[in-house]
N, C-alpha and C positions, 0 to 999 in steps of 0.2 A: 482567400485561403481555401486551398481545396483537403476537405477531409481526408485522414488514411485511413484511419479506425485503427490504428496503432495504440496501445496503452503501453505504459511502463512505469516500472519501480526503480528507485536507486538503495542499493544495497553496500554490504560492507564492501571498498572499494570496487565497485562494479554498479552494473544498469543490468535488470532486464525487460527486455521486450515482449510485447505480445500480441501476437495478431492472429486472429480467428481462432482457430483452433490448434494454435502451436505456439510457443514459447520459447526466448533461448537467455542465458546468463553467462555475461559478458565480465571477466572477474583478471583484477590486474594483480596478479600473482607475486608473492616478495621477488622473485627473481627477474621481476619486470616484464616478462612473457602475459600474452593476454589468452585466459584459459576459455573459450565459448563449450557451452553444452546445449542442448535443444532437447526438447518435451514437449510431447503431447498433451492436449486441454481441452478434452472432447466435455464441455459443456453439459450442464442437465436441459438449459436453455431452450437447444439445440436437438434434444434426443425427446423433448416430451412437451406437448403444444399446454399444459396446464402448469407449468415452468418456464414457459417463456409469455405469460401472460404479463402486462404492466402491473407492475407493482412487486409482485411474484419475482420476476423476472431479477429485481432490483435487488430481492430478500437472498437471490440463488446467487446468483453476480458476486454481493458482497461475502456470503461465506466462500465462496471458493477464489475471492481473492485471497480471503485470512489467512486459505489452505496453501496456496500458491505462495504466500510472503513467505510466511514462517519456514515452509522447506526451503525459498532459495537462500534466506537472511540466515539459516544452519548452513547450508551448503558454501556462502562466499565467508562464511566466518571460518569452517574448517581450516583456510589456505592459513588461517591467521592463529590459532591455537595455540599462542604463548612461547611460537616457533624459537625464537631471538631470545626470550627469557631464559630457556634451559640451560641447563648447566651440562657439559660435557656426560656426567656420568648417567644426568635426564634421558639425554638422547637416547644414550646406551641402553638403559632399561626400555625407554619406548621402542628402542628398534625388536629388543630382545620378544617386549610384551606382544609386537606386530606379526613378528616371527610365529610364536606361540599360535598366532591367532591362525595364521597361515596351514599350520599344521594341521590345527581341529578342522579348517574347512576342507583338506585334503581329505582327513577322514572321515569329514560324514559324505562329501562325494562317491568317495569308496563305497560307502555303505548304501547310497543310495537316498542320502535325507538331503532334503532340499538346501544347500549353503547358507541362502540369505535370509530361511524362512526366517528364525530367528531376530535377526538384525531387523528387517522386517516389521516385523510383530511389534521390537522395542520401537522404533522409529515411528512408527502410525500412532501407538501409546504417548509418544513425549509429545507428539505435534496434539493431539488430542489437547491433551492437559495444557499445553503451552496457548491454544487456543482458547480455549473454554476459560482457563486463566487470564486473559488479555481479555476477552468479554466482559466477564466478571467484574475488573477495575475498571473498563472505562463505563460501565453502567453503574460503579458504585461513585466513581469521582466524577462523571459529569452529568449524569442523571439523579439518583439519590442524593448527593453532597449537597447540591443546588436546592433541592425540595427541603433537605433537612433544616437548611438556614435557612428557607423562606418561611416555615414552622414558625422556629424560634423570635422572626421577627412578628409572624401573626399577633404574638402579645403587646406587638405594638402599634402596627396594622393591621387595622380590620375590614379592611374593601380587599375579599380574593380575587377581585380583577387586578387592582395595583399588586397586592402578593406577586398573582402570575407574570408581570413584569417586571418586580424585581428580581423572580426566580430566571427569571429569560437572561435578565441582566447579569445575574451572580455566574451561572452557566459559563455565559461568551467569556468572561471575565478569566473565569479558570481556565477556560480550554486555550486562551491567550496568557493568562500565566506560564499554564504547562509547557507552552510550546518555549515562548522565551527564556523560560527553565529548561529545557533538554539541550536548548541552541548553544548554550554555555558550555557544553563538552566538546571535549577534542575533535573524538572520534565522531559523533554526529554532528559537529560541521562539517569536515568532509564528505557523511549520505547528501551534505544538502548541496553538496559542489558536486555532488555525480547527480544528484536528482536536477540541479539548472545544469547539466550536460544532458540529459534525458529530455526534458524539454526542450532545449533548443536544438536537437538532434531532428525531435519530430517537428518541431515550426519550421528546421531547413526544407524539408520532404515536402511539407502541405504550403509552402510560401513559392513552391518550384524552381526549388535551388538543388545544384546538382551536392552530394552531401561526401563534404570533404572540409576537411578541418578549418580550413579559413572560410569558407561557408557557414558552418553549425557557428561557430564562435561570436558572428553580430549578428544572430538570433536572439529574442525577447527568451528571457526565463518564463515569461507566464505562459500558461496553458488553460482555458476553460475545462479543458477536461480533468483537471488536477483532480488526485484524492487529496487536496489541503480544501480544495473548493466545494469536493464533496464534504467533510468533515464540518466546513461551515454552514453547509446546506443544510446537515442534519440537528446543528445545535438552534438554527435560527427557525426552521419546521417544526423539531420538538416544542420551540419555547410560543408557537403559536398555538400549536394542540395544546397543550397545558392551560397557557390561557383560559379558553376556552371549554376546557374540561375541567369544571368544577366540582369537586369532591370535600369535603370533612375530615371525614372517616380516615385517619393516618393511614391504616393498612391497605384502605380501598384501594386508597391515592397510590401508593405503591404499586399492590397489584394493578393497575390500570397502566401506569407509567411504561410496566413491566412488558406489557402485552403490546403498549404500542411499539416498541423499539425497534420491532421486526416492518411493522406498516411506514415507521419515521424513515428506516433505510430505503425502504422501496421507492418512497416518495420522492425523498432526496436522489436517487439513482436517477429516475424518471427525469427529473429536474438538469442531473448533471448530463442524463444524453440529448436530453433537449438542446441542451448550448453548444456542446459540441457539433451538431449538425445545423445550426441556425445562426444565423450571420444579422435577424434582427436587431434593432435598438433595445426593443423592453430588453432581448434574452442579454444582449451585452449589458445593460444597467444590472440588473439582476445576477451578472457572472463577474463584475467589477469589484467588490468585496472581499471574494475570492481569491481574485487575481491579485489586488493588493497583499493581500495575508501570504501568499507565495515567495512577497519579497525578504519574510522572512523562515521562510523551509527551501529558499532554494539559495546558493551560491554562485558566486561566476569562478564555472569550471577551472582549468587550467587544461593545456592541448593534449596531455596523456589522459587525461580522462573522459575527451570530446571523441578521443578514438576508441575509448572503450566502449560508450553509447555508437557509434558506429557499426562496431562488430558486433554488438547485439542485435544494431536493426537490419542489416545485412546478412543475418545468420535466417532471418523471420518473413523477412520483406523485399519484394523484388521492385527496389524505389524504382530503379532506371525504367522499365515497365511503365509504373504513374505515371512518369513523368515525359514520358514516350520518345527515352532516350533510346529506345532498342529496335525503334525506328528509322535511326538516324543513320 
């Protein structure tokens, strides 16, 4: 398998792609049309040699993926916006509200004020908070929650080496709970049937198959490079620093927990681009985990959606090039 350095997300019905410093989202529209858009992702990585340090590197990676999800998982949700639910006279007011809006931006052109400053401004605000909010929970349910109930069992264990792995163990537990709990919805089964068209999209590319629908289709769902695989990286890393870092002091413990979270990501990053470029034994032992927990965040597509992942990586990536068809 030859690497692309492709990554991708699956989103509300759609995939996007991402390669180097550009990105595209590939969104199957109600009207069955497939809508691609492309963006720039000029990296901090990339622009400043003390950000693209290891570790560092892993801390930058993972926030400007957060940034990168949340605006496109807004943008392929817009297509979907309660369209079908309205009621005739809904429409009517939203076309009229649309209208309205059209006006105002006419008039501040006139005048001279920037149209989108505004929109703008709100949009950079909700993604902020929408992010810093997703943090927030997943540090409060799989890092605090886990510590809290290894506390309460301290009064009945009292070796903090055992604590620290049953706190390792309660951790994996939830974060496998969660996942089999979100699986249960409708509509997040189908991200996990565009996300295994996302994966087998890029195994077609790096397996050197020309990428056309009945090509991507008996492609493997797993991926080493998964963020399901990163996610397991970072609960099974934390639950060894913890271990190992023995504290008392309830508040210590927290604030230390707190401080590593940022170092746990970096690590885990480091770890998940190791596999992706190495074809070792240890690194596959080590990425098999991973790859197992995939088979439940990924789904086997269906062929409108093996072409959505398609037109995203075609929008990003010039396979036929790789794979030195434009040679031919």
């Amino acid at each position: 398998m030859k690497p692309s350095g492709i990554g991708g997300q699956a989103v509300i019905e759609g995939v996007m792609m991402r390669n180097k410093d550009v990105y595209a989202v590939a969104v199957r529209k109600p009207n069955e049309e497939i809508e691609v858009v492309n963006h720039d992702c000029n990296s901090l990585t990339q622009k400043s040699k003390f950000f693209g340090l290891p570790i560092v590197r892993g801390v930058v990676s993972f926030v400007e993926s957060l940034v990168i999800g949340t605006k496109i998982i807004t943008y392929s949700a817009s297509f979907y916006d309660d369209e079908e639910a309205m009621s005739e006279k809904e429409k009517l007011k939203a076309k009229q509200k649309e209208e309205k809006k059209a006006v105002k931006a006419a008039k501040r052109a006139a005048s001279g004020k920037p149209p989108k400053e505004e929109k703008e401004k709100s949009d950079t605000l909700f993604m902020a908070f929408t992010i810093t909010l997703s943090i927030l929970l997943a540090i409060g349910i799989f890092i605090l929650l886990p510590m809290g109930l290894s506390v309460l069992l301290g009064r009945v264990v009292k070796s903090s080496f055992v604590l620290g792995i049953i706190e390792g163990i309660l951790r994996l537990v939830i974060f496998m709970a969660y996942i089999l709990l979100i699986s249960q919805m409708e509509d997040i089964q189908r991200v996990f049937m565009y996300h295994g068209a996302e994966h087998k999209t890029i195994n077609c590319i790096e397996n050197g198959y020309d990428l056309t629908v009945e090509n991507v289709r008996v492609q493997s769902r797993e991926h080493k490079r998964c963020g399901t695989s990163f996610l397991l990286f970072v609960i099974i890393i934390s639950s060894i620093f913890f271990i190992f870092i023995r504290v008392d002091n309830i508040m210590l413990k927290t604030v230390i927990r707190l401080l590593l979270v940022p170092v746990i990501a970096g690590v885990s990053y480091e770890v998940i681009r190791l596999a992706g470029r190495s074809e070792s034994k240890f690194v596959a032992a080590i990425s098999r985990p991973g790859m197992w927990l995939q088979g439940m965040t990924t789904r086997e597509p269906d062929d409108s959606m093996i072409e959505v992942a398609i037109a995203s990586v075609e929008a990003v990536f010039d396979w036929r090039g790789f794979l030195g068809k434009d040679k031919e």
